[in-house]
Biotite code that builds the C-alpha atoms (Angstrom):
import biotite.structure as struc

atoms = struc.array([
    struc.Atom([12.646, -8.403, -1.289], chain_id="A", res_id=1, res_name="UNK", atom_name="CA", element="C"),
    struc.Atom([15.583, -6.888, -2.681], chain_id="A", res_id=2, res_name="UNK", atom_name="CA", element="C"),
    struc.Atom([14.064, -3.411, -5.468], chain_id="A", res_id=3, res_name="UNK", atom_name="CA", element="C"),
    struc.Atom([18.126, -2.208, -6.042], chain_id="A", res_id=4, res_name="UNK", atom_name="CA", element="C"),
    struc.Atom([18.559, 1.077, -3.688], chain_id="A", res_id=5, res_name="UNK", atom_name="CA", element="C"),
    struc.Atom([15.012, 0.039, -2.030], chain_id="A", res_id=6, res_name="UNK", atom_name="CA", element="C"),
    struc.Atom([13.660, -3.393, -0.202], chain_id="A", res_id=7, res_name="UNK", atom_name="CA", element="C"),
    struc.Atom([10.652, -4.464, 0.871], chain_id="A", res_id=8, res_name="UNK", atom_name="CA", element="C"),
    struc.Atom([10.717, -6.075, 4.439], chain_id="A", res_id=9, res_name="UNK", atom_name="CA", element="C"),
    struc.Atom([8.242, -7.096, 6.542], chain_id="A", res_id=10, res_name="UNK", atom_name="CA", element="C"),
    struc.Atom([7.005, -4.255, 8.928], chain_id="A", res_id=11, res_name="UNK", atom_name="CA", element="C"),
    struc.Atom([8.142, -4.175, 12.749], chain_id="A", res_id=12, res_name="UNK", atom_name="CA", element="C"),
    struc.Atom([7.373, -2.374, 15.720], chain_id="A", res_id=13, res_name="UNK", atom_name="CA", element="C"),
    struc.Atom([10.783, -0.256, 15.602], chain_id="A", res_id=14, res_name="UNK", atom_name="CA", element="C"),
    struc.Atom([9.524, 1.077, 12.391], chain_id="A", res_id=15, res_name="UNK", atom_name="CA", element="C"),
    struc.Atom([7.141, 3.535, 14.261], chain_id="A", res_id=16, res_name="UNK", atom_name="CA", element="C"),
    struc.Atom([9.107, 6.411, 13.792], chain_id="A", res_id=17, res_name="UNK", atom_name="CA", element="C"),
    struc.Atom([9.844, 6.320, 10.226], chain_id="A", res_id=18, res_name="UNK", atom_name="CA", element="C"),
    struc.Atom([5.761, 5.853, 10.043], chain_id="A", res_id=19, res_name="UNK", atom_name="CA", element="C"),
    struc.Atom([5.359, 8.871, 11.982], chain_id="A", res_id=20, res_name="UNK", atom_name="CA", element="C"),
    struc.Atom([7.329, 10.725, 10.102], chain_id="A", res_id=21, res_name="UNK", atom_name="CA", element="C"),
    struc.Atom([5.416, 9.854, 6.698], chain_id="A", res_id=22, res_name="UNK", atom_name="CA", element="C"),
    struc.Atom([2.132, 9.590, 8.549], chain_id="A", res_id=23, res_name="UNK", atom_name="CA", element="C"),
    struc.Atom([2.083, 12.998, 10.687], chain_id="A", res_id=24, res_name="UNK", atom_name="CA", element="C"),
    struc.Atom([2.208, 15.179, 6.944], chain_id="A", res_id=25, res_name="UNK", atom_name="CA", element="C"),
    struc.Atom([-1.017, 16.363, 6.066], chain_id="A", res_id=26, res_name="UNK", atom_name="CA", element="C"),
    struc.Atom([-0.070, 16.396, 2.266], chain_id="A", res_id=27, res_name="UNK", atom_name="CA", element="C"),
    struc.Atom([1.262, 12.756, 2.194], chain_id="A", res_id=28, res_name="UNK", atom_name="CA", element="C"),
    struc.Atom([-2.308, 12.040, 3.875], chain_id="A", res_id=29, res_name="UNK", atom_name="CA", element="C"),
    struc.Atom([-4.635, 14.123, 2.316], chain_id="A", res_id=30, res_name="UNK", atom_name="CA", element="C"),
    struc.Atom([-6.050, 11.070, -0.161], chain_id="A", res_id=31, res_name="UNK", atom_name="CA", element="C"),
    struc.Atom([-6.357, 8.839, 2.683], chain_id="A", res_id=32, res_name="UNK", atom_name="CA", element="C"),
    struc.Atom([-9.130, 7.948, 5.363], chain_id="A", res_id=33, res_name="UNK", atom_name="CA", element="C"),
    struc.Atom([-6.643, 8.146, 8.479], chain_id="A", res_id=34, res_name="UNK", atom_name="CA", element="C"),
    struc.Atom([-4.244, 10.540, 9.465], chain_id="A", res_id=35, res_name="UNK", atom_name="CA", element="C"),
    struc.Atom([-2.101, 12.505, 9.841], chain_id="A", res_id=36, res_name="UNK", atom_name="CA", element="C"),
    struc.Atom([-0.635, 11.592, 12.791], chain_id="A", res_id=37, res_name="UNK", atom_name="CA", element="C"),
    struc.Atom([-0.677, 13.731, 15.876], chain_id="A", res_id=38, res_name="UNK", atom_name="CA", element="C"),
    struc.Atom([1.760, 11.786, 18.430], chain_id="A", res_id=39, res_name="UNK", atom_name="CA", element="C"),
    struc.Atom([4.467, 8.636, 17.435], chain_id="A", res_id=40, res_name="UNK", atom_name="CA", element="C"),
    struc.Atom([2.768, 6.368, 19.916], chain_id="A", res_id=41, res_name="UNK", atom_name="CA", element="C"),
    struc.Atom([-0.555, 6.535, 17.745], chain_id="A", res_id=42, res_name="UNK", atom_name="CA", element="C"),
    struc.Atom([2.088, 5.128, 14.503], chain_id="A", res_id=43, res_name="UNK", atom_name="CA", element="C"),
    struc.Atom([2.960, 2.782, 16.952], chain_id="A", res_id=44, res_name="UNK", atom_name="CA", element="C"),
    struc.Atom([-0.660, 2.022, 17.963], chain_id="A", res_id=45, res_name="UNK", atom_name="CA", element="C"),
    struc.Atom([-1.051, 1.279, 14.003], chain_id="A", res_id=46, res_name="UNK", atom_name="CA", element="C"),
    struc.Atom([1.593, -0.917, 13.677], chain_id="A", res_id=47, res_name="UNK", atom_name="CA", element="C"),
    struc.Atom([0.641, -3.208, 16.632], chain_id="A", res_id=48, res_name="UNK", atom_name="CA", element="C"),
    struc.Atom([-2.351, -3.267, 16.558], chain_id="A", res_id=49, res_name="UNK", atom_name="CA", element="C"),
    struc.Atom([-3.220, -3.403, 12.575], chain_id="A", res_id=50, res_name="UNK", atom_name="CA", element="C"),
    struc.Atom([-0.245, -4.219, 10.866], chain_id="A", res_id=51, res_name="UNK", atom_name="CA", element="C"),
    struc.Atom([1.285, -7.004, 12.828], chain_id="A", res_id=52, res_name="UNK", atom_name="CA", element="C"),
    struc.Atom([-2.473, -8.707, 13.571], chain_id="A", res_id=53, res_name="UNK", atom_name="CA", element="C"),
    struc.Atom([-3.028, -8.840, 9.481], chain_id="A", res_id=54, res_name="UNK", atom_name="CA", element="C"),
    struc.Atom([-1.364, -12.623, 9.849], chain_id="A", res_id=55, res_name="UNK", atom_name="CA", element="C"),
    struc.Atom([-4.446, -13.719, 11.596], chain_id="A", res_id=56, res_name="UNK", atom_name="CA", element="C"),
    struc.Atom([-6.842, -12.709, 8.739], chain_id="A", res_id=57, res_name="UNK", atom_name="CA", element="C"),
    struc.Atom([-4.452, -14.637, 6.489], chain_id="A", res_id=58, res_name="UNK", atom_name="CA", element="C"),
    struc.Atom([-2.479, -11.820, 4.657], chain_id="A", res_id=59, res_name="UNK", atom_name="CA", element="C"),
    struc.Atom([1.240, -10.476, 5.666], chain_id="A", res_id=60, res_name="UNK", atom_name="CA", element="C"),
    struc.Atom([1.480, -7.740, 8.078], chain_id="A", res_id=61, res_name="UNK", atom_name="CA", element="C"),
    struc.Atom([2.644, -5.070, 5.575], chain_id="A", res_id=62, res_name="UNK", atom_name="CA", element="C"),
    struc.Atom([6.056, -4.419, 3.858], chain_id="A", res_id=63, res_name="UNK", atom_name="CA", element="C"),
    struc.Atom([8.508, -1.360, 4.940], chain_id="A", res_id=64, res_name="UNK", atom_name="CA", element="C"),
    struc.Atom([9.917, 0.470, 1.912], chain_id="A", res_id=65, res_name="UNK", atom_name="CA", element="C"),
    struc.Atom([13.555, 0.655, 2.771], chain_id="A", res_id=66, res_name="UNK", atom_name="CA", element="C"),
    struc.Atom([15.894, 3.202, 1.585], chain_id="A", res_id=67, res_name="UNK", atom_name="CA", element="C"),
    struc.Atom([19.077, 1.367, 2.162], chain_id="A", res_id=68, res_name="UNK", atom_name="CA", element="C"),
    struc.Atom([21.007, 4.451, 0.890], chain_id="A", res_id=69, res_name="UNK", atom_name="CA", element="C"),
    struc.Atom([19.518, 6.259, 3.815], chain_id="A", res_id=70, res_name="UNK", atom_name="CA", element="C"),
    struc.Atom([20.706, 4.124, 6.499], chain_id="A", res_id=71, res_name="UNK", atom_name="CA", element="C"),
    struc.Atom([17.815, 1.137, 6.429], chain_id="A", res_id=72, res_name="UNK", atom_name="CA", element="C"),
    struc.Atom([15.016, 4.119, 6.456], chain_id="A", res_id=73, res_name="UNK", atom_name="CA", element="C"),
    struc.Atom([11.166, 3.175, 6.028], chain_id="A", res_id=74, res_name="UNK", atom_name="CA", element="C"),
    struc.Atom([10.315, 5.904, 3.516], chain_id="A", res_id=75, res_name="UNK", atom_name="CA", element="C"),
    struc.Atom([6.821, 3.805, 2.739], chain_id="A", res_id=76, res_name="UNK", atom_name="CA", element="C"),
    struc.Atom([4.612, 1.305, 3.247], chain_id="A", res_id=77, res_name="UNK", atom_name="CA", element="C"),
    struc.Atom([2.976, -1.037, 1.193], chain_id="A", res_id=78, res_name="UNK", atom_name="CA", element="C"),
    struc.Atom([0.496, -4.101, 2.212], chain_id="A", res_id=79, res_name="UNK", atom_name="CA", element="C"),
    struc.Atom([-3.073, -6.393, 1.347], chain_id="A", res_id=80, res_name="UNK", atom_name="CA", element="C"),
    struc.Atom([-5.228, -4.376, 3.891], chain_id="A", res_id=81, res_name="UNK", atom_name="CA", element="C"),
    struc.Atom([-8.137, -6.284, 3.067], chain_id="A", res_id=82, res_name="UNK", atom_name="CA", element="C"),
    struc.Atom([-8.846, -9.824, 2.332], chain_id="A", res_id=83, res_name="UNK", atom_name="CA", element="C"),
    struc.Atom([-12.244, -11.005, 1.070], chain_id="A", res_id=84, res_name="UNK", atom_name="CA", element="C"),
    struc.Atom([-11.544, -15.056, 1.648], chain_id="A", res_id=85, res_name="UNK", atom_name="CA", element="C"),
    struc.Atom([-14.837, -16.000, -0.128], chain_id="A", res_id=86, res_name="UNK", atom_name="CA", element="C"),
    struc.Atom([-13.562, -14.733, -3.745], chain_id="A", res_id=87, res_name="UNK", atom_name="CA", element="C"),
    struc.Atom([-9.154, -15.746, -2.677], chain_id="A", res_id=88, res_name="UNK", atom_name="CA", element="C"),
    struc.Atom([-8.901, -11.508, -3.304], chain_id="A", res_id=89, res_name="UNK", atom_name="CA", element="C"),
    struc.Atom([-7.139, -8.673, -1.594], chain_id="A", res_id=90, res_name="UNK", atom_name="CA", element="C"),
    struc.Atom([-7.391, -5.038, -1.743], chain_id="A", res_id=91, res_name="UNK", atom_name="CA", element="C"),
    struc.Atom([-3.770, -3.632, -1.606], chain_id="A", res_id=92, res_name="UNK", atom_name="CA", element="C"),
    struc.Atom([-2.773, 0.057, 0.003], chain_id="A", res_id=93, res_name="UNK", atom_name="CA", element="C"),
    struc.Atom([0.715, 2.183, 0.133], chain_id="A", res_id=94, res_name="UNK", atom_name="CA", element="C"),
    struc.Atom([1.850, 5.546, 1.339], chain_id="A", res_id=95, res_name="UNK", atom_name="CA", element="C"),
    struc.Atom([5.302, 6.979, 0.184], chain_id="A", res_id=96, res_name="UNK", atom_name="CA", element="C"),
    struc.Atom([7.384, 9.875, 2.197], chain_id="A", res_id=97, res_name="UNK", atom_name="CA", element="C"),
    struc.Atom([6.936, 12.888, 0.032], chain_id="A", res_id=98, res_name="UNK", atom_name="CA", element="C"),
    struc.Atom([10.703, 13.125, -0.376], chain_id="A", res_id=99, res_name="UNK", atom_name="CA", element="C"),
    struc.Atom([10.026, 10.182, -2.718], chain_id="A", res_id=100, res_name="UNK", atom_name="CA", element="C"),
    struc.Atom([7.271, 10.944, -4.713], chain_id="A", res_id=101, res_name="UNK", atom_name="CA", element="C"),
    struc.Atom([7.570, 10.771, -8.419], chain_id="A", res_id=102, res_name="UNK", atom_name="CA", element="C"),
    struc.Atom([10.835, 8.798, -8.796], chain_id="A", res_id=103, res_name="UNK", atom_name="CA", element="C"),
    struc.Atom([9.212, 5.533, -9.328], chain_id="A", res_id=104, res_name="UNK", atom_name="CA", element="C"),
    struc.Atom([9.574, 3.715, -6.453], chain_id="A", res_id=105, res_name="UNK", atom_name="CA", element="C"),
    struc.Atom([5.672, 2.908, -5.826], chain_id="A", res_id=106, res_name="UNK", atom_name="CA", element="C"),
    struc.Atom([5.681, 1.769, -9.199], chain_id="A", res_id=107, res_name="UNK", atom_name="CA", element="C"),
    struc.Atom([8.014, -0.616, -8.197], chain_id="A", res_id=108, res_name="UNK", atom_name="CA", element="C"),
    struc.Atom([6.866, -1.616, -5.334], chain_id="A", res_id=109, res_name="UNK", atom_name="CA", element="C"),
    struc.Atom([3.319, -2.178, -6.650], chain_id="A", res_id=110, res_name="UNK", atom_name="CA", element="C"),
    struc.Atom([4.736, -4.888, -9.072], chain_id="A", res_id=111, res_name="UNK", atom_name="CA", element="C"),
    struc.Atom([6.482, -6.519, -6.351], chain_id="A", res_id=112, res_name="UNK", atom_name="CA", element="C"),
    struc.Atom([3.608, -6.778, -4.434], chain_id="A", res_id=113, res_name="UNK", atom_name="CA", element="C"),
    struc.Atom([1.213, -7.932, -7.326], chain_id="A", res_id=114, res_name="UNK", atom_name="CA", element="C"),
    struc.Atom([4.061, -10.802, -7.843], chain_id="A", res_id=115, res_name="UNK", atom_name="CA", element="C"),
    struc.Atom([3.679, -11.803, -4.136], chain_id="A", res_id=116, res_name="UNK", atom_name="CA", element="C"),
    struc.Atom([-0.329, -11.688, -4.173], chain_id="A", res_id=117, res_name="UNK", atom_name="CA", element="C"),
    struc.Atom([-0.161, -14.089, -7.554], chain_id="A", res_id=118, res_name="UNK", atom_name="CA", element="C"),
    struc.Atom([2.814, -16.039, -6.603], chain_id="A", res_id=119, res_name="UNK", atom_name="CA", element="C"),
    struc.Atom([3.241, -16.389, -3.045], chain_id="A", res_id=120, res_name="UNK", atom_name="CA", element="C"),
    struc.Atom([-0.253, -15.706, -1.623], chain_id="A", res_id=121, res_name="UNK", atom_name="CA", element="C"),
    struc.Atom([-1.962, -17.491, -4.514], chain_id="A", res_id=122, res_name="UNK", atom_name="CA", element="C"),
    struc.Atom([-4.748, -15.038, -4.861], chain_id="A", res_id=123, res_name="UNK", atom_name="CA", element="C"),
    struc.Atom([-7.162, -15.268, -7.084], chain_id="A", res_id=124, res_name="UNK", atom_name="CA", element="C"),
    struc.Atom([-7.591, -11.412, -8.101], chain_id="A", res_id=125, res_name="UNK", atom_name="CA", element="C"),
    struc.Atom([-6.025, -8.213, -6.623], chain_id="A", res_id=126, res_name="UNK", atom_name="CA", element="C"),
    struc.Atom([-7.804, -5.043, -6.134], chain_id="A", res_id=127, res_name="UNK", atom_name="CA", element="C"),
    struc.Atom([-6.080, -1.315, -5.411], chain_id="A", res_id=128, res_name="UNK", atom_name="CA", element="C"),
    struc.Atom([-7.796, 2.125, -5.472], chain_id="A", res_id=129, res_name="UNK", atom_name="CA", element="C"),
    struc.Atom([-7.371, 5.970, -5.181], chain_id="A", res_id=130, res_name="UNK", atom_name="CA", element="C"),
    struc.Atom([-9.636, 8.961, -4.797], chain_id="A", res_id=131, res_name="UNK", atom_name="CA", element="C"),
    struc.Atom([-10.709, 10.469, -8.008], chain_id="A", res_id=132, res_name="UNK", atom_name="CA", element="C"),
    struc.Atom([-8.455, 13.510, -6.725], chain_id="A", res_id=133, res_name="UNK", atom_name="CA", element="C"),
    struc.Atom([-5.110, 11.402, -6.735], chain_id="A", res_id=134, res_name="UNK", atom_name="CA", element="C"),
    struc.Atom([-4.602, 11.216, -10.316], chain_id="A", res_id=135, res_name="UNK", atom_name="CA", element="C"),
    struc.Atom([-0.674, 10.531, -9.076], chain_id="A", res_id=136, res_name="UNK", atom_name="CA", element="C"),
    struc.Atom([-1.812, 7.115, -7.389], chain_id="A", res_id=137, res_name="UNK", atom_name="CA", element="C"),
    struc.Atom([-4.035, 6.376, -10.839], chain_id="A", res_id=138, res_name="UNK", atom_name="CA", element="C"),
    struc.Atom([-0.817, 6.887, -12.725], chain_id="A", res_id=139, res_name="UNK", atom_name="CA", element="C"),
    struc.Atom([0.714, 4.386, -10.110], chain_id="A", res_id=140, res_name="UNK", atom_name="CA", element="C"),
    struc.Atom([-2.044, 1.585, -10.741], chain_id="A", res_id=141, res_name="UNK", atom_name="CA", element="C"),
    struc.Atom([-2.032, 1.672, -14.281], chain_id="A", res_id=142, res_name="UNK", atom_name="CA", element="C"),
    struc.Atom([1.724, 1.878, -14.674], chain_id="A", res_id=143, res_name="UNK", atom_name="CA", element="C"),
    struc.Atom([1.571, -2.026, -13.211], chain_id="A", res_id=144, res_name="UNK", atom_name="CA", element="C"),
    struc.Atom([-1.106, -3.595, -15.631], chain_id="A", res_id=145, res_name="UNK", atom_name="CA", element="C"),
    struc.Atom([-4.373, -2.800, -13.502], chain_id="A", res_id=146, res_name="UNK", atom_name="CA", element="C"),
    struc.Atom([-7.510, -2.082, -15.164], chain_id="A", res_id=147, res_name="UNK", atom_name="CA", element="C"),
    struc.Atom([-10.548, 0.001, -14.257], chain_id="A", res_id=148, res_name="UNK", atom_name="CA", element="C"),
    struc.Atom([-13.647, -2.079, -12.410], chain_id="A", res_id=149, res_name="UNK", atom_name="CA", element="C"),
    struc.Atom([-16.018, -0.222, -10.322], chain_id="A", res_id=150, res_name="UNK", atom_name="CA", element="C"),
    struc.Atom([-16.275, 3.321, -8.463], chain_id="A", res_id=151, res_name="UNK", atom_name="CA", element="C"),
    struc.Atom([-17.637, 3.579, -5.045], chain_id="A", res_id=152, res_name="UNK", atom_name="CA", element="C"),
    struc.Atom([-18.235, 6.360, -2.479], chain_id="A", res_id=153, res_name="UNK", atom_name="CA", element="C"),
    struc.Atom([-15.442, 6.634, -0.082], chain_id="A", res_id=154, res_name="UNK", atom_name="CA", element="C"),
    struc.Atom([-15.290, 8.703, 3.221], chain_id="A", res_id=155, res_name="UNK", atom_name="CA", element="C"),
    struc.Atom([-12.119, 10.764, 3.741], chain_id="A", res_id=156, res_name="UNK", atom_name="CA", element="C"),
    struc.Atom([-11.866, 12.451, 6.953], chain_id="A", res_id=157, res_name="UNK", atom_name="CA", element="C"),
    struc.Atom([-15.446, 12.903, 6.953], chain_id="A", res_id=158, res_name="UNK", atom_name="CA", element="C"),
    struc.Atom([-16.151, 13.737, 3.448], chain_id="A", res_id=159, res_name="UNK", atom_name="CA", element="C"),
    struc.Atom([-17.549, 11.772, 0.775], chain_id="A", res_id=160, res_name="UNK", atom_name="CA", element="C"),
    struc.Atom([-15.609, 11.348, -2.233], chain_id="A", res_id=161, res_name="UNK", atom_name="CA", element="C"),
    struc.Atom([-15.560, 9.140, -5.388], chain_id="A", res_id=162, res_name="UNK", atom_name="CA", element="C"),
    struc.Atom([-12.833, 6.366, -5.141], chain_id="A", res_id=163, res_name="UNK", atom_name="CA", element="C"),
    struc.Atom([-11.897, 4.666, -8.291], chain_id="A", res_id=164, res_name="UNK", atom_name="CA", element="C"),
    struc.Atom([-11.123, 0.771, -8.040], chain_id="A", res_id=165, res_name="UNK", atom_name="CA", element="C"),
    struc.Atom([-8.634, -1.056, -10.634], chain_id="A", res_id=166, res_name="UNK", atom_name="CA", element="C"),
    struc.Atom([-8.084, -4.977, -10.211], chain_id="A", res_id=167, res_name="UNK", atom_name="CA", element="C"),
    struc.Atom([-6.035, -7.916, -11.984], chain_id="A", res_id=168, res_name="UNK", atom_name="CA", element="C"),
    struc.Atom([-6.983, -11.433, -11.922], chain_id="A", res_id=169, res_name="UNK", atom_name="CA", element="C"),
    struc.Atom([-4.323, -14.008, -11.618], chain_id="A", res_id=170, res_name="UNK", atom_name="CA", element="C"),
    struc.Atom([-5.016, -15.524, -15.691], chain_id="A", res_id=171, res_name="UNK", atom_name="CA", element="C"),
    struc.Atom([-3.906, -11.531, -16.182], chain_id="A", res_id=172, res_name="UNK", atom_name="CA", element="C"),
    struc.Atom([-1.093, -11.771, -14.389], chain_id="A", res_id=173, res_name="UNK", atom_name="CA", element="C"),
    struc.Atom([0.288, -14.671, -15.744], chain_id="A", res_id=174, res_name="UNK", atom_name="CA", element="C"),
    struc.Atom([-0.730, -13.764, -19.429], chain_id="A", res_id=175, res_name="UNK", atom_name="CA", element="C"),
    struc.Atom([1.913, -10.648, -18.905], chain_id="A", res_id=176, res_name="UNK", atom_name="CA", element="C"),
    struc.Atom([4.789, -12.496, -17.414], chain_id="A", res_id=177, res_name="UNK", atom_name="CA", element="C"),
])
């Protein structure tokens, strides 16, 4: 999916990397209940073994964020990480190189993938969150239409925080085209 200077692709093993790279900096992972990376073959653990088995629970394996001004870089990742079949919802998650923060390009990408979940997955309703600490994320979620549903205790690398969760239902979606 074509974003101007970025594109959304489907994820593939030869992206491990470019994950490891985003994945092994503690600040780019601080919000987030993995990480960071230690060694490239546990990015490429990830990618095998989570992001290209997500067809079999019914959702896509994850979207690269391509720079294609950086030579066809992954600088993200975006994707439904969960899928709860008996209500047609999915939870969506992302993680940006910290090069790109704040220049709108999870914004972006957000939208694009709230347009697939509606239009090409047919979902029903579409959930993201973020720790109450990641105000940046929260800026993110709101920035594409989500509203506020529910809070929840979350464990981050072994510590309990408060996560905040925003959805959209699909009559929303469509209301805002």
């Amino acid at each position: 999916m074509n974003l101007g200077r970025y594109e959304l692709r489907s994820i593939v093993k030869e992206d491990y990397l470019d994950y490891f790279e985003i994945g092994k900096d503690e600040e780019t992972c601080r919000h987030l209940n993995w990480g960071p990376f230690q060694r490239p073959k546990e990015a490429l653990w990830c990618i095998e073994e989570i992001f290209l088995k997500r067809p079999l629970s019914g959702i896509p394996e994850g979207y690269a964020i391509i720079d294609k001004q950086a030579e066809g870089k992954m600088i993200g990742m975006i994707d439904f990480h969960t899928y709860y079949e008996s209500i047609n919802t999915a939870e969506i998650g992302y993680i940006l190189h910290r090069d790109y923060w704040n220049q709108g390009i999870m914004t972006m990408c957000l939208k694009e993938m709230t347009r697939i979940g509606f239009q090409l997955l047919k979902l029903d309703k579409i959930l993201v969150g973020h720790t109450l600490a990641n105000q940046s994320s929260k800026q993110v979620i709101l920035q594409c239409g989500y509203h506020y549903e529910y809070q929840s205790l979350a464990k981050i690398k072994n510590n309990e925080c408060i996560a905040m969760y925003y959805s959209m239902y699909r009559y929303e979606y469509e209301e805002g085209k």
